[in-house]
SEPA-393949 format. One line per field, with one value per residue: chain; y, x, z of N, C-alpha, C, O in turn. Coordinates in Angstrom, 1 decimal, always signed. Atoms other than C-alpha are relative to their C-alpha. Layout:
unit: (A,...)
nyy: (Y,...)
nxx: (X,...)
nzz: (Z,...)
cayy: (Y,...)
caxx: (X,...)
cazz: (Z,...)
cyy: (Y,...)
cxx: (X,...)
czz: (Z,...)
oyy: (Y,...)
oxx: (X,...)
ozz: (Z,...)
end
This chain:
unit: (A,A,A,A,A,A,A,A,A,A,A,A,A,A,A,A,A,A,A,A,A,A,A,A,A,A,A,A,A,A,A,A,A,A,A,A,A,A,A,A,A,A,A,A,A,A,A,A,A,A,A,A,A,A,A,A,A,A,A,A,A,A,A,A,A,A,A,A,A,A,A,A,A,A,A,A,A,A,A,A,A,A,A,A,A,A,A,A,A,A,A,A,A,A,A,A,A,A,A,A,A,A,A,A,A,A,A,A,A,A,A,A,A,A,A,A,A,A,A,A,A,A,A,A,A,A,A,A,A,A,A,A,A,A,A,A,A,A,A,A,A)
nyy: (-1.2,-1.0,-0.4,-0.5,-1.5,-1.0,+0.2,-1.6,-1.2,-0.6,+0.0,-1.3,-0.8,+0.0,-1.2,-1.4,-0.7,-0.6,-1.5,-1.9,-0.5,-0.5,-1.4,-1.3,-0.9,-0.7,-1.8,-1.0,-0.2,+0.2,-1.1,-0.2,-1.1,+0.0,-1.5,-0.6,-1.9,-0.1,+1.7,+0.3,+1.2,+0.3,+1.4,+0.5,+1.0,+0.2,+1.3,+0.3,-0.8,-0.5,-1.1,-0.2,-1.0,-0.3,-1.4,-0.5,-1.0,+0.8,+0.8,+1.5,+0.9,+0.8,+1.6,+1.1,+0.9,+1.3,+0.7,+0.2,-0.7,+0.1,+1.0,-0.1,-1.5,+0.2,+0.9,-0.7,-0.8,+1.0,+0.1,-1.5,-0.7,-2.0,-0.9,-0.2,-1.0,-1.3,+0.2,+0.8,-0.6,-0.4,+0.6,-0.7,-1.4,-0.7,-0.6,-0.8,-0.8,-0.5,+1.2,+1.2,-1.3,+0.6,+0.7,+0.0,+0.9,-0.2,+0.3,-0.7,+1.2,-0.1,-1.8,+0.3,+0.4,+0.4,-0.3,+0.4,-1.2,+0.2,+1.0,-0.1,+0.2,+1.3,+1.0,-0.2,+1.6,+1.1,+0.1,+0.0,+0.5,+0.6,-0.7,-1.4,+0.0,+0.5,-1.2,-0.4,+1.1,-1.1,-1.6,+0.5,+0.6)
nxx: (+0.8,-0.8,-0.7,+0.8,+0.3,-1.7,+0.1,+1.0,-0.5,-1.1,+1.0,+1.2,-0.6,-1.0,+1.2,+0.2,-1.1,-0.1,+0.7,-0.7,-0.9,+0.9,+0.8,-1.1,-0.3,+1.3,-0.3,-1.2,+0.0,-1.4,+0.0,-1.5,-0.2,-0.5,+0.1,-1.0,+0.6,+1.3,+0.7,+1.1,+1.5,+0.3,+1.3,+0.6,+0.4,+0.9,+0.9,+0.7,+0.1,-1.4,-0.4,-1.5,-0.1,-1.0,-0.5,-0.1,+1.0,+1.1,+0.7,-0.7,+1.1,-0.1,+0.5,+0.2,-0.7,+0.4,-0.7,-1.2,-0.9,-0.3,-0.4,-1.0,-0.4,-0.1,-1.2,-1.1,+0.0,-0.8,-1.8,-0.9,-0.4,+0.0,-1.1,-0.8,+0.3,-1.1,-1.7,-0.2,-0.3,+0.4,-0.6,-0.6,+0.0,-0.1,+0.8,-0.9,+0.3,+1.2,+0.0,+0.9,+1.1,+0.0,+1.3,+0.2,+1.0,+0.7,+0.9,+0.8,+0.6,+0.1,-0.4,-1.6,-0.3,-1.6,-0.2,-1.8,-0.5,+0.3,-1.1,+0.7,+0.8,+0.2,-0.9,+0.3,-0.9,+0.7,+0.9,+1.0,-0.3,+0.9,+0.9,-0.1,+0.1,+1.4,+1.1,+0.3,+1.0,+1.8,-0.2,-0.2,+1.6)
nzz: (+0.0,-0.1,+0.9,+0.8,-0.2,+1.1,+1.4,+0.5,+0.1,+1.0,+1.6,-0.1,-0.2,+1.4,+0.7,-0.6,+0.4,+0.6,-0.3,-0.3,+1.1,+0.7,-0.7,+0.0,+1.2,+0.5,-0.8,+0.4,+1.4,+0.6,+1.1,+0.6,+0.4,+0.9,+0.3,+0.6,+0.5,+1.0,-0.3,-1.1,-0.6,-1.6,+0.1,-1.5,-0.4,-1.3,+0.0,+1.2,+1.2,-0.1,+0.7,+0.7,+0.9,+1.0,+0.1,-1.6,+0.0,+0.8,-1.1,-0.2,+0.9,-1.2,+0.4,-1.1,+0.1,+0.6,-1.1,+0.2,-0.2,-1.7,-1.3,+0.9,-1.0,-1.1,-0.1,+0.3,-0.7,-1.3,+0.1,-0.4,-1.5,+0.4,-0.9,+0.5,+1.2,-0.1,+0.1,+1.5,+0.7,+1.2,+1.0,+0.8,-0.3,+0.9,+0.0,-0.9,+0.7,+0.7,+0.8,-1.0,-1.0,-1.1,-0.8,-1.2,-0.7,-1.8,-0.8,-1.4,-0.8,-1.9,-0.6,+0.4,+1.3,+0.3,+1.1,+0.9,+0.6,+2.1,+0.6,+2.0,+0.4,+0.6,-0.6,-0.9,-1.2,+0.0,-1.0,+0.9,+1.5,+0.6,-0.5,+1.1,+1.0,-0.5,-0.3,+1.7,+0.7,-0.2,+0.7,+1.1,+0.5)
cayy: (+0.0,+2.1,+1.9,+2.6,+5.9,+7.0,+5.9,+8.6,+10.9,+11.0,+11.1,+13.7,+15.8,+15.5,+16.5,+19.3,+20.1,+20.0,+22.2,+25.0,+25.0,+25.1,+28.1,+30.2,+30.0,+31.4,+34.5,+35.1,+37.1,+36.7,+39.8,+39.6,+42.3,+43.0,+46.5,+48.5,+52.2,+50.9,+47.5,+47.1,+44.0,+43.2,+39.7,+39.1,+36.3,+35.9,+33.1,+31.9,+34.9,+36.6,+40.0,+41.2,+44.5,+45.2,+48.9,+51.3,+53.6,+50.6,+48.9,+45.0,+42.8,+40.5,+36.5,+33.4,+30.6,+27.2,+24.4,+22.7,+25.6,+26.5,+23.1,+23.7,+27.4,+25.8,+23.1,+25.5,+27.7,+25.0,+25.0,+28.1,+29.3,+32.7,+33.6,+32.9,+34.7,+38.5,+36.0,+34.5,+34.9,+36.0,+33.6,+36.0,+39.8,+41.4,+43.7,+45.7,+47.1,+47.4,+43.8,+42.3,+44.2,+43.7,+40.9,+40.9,+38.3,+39.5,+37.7,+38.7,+36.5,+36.9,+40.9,+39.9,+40.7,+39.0,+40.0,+38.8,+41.1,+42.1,+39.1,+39.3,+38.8,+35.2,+34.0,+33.6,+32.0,+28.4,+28.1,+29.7,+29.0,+27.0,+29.3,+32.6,+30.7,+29.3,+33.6,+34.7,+31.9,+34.4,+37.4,+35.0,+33.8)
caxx: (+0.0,+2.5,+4.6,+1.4,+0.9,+4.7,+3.8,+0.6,+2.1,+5.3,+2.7,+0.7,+3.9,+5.7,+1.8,+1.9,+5.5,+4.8,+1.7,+3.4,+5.9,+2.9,+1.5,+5.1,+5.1,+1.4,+2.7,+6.2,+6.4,+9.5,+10.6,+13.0,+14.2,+16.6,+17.8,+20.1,+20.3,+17.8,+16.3,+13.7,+11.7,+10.2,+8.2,+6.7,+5.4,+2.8,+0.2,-0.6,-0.3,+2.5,+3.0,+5.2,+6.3,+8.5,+9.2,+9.9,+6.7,+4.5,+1.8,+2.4,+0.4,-1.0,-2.0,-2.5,-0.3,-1.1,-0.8,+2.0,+4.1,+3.4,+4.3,+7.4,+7.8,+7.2,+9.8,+12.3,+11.9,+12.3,+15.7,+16.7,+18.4,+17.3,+19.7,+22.2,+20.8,+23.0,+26.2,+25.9,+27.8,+27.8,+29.0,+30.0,+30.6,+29.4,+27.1,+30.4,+30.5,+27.3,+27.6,+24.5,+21.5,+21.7,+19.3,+18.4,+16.2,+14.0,+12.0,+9.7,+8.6,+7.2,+7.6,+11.6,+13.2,+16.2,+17.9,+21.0,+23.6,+23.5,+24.3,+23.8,+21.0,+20.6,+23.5,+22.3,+24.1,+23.5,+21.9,+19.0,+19.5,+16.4,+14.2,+15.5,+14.9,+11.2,+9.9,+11.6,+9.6,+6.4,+8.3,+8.5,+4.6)
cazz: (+0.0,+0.7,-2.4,-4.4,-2.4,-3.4,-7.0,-7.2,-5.2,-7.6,-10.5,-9.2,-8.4,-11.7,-13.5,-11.4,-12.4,-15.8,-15.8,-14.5,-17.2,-19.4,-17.5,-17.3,-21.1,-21.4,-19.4,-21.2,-24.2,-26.5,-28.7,-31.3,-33.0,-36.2,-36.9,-39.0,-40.7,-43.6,-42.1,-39.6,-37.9,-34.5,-34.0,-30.7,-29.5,-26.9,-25.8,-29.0,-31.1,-32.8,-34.0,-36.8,-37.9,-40.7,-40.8,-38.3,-39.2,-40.1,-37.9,-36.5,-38.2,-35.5,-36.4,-34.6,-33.9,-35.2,-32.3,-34.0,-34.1,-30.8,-29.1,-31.4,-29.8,-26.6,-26.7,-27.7,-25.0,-22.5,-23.5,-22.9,-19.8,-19.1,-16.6,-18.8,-21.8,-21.2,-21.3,-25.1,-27.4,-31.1,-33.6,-35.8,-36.2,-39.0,-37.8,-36.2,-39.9,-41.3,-42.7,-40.6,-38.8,-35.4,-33.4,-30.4,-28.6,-25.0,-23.1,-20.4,-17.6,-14.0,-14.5,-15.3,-18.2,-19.9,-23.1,-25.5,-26.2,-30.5,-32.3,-36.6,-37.6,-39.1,-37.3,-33.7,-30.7,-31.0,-27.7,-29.1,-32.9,-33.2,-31.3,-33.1,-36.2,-35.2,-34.6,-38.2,-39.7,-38.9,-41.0,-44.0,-44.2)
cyy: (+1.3,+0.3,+0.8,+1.4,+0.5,-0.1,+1.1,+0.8,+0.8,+0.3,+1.0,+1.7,+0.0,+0.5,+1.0,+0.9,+0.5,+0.9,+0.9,-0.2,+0.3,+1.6,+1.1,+0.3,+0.9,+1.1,+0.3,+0.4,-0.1,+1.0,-0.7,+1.1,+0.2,+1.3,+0.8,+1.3,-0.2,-1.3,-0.2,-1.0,-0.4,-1.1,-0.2,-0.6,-0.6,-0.5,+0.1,+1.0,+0.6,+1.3,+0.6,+1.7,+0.1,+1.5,+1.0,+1.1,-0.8,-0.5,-1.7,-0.2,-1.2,-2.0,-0.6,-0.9,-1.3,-0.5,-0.6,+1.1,+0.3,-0.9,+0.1,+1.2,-0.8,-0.5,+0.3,+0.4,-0.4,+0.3,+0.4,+0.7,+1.3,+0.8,+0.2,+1.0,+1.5,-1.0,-0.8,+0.8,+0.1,-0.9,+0.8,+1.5,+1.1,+0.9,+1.2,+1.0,+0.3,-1.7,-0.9,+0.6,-0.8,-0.9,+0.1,-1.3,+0.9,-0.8,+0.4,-0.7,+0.1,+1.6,-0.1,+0.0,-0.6,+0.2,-0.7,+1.4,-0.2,-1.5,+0.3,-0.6,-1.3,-1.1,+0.3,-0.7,-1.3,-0.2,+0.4,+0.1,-0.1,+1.1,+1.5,-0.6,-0.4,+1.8,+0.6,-0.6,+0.8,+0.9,-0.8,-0.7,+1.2)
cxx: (+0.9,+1.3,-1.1,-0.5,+0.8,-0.5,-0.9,+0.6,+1.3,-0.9,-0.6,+1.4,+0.4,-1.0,+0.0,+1.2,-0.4,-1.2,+0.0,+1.0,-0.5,-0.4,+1.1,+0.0,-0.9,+0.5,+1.1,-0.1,+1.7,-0.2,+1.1,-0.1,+1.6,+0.0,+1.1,-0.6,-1.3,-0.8,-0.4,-1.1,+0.1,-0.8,+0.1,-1.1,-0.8,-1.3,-0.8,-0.5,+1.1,-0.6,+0.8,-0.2,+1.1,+0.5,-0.2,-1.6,-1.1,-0.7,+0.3,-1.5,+0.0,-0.7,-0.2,+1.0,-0.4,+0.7,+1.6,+0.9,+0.2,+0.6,+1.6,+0.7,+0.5,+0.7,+1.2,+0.3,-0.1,+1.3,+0.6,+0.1,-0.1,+0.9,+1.0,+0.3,+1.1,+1.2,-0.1,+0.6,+0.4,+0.8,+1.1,+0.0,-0.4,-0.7,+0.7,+0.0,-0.8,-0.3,-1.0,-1.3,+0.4,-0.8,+0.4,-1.0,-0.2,-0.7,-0.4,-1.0,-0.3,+0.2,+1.7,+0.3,+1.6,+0.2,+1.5,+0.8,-0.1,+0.8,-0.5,-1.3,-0.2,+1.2,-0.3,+0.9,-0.3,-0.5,-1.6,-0.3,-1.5,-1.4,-0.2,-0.8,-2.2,-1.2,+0.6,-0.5,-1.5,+0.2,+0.0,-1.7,-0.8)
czz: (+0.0,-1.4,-1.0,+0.4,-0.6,-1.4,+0.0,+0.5,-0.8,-1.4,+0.1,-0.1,-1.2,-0.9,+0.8,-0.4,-1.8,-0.5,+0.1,-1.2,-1.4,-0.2,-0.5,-1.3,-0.6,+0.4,-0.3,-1.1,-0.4,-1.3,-1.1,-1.2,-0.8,-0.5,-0.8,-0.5,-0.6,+0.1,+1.6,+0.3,+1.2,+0.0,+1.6,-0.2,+1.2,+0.6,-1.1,-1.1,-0.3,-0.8,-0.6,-0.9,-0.7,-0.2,+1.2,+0.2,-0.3,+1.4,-0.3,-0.7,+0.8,-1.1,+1.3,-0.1,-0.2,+1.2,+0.2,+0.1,+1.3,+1.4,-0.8,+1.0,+1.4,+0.9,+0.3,+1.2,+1.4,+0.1,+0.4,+1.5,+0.4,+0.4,-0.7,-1.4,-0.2,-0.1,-1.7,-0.5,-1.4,-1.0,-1.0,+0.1,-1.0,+0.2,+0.7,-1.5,-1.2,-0.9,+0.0,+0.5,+0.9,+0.5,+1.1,+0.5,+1.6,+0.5,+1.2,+1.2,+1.4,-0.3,-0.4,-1.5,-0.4,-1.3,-0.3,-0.1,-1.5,+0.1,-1.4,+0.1,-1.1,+0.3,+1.4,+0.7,-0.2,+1.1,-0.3,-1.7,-0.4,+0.5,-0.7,-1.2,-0.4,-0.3,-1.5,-0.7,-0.1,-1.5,-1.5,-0.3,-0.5)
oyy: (+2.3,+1.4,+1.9,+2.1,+1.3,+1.0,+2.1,+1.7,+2.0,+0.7,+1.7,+2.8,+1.1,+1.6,+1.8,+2.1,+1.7,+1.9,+1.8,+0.7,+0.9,+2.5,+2.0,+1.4,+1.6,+2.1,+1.4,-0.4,-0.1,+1.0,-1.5,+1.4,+0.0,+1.9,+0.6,+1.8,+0.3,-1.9,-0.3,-0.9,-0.7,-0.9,-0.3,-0.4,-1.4,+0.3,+0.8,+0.8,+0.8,+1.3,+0.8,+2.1,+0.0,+1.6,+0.9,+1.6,-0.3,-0.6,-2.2,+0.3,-2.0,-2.2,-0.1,-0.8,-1.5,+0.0,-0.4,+0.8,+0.0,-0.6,-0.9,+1.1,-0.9,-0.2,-0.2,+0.0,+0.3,+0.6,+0.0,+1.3,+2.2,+1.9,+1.3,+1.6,+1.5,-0.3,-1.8,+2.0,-0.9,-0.5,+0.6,+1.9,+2.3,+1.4,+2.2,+2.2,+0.8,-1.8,-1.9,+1.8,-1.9,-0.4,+0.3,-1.7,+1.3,-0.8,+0.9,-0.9,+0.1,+2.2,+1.0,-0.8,-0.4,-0.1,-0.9,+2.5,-1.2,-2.0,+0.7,-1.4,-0.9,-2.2,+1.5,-1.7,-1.3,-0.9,-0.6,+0.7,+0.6,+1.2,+2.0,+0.0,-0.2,+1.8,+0.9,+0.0,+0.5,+1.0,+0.0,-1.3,+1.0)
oxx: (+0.6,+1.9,-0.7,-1.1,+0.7,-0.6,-0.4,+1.0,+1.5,-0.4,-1.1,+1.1,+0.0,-0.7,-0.9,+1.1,-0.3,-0.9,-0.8,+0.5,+0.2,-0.4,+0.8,+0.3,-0.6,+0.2,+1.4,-0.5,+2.6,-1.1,+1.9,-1.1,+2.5,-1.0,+2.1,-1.7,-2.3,-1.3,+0.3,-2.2,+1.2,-1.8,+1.1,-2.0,-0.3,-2.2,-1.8,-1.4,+1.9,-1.5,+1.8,-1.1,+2.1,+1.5,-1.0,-1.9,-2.1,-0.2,+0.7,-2.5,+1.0,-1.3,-0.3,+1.5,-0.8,+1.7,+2.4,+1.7,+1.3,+1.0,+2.2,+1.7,+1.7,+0.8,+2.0,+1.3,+0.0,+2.0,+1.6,-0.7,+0.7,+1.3,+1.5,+1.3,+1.9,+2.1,+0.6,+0.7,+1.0,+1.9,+2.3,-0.5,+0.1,-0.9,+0.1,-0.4,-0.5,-1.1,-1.1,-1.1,+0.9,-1.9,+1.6,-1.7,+0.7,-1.5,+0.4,-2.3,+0.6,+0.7,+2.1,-0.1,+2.6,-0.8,+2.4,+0.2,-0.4,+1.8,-1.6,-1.6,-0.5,+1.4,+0.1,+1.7,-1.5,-1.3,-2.5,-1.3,-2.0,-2.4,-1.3,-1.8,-3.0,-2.3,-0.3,-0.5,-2.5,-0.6,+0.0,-1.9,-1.9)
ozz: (-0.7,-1.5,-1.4,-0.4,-1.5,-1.8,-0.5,-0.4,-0.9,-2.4,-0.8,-0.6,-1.6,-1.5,+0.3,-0.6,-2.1,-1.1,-0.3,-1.9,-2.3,-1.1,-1.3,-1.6,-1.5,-0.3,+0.2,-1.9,+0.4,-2.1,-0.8,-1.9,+0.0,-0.9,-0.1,-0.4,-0.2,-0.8,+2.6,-0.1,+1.7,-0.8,+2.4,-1.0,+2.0,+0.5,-1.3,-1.8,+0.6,-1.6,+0.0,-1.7,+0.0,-0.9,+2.1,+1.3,-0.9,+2.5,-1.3,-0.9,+0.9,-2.1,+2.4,-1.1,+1.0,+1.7,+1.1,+1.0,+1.9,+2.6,-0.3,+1.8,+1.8,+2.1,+1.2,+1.7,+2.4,+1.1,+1.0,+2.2,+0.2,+0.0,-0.5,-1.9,-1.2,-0.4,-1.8,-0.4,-1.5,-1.3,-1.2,+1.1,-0.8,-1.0,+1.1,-1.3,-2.2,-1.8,-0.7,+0.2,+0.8,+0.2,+1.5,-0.5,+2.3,-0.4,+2.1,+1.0,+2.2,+0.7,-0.8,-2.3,+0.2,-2.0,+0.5,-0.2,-2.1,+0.7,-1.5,+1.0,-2.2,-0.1,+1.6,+0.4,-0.2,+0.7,-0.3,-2.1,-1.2,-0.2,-1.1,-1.6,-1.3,-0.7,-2.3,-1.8,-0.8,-2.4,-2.4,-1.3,-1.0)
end
């Protein structure tokens, strides 16, 4: 009898774990953001809809996110260590002279925000690679 309580109560505790990690991603939004003198785009990402603008004087153009994508999103963004986010670092450099727009990735979670320093624009950290490449997949539909 007693093994069979530990057995639910580890079952109940582990559905309860991942539930909340459901929850935390309904409440974080994820920016990213691509910028140079003559090149401008912002895509945000937030429970199940995204937003994309392309020019700096233009309005976002809001959608929905398809489930697949989103359990795709949501996977991703497991991954990702937030704390560690401000320490990544930039594959490449081209955005030092005009070679690249800058990106950026934010996320915003609990009231907390965390951000990358620039990396180019289509060369991301590989830490987030797949995740960067997952929210420009919006700007291309």
């Amino acid at each position: 009898m007693r093994i069979l309580s530990l057995l639910l109560l580890t079952l109940f505790i582990a559905t309860g774990c991942c539930s909340q990690k459901k929850t935390d991603m309904t409440s974080a939004q994820i920016e990213y953001s691509a910028m140079s003198r003559g090149y401008f785009k912002k895509i945000v990402v937030q429970n199940k809809t995204v937003s994309v603008t392309n020019g700096r004087d233009q309005q976002p153009v809001e959608d929905k996110i398809e489930d697949a994508k989103w359990n795709k999103i949501t996977a991703e963004f497991a991954k990702v260590n937030l704390d560690k986010l401000s320490t990544l670092k930039a594959p490449t450099d081209k955005r030092t002279y005009d070679g690249a727009a800058i990106g950026n990735l934010k996320i915003t979670q609990n009231g907390k925000t965390y951000e990358t320093p620039g990396f180019d624009n289509g060369f991301p950290p590989k830490e987030i690679e797949k995740l960067v490449n997952l929210l420009v997949d919006f700007s291309k539909e």
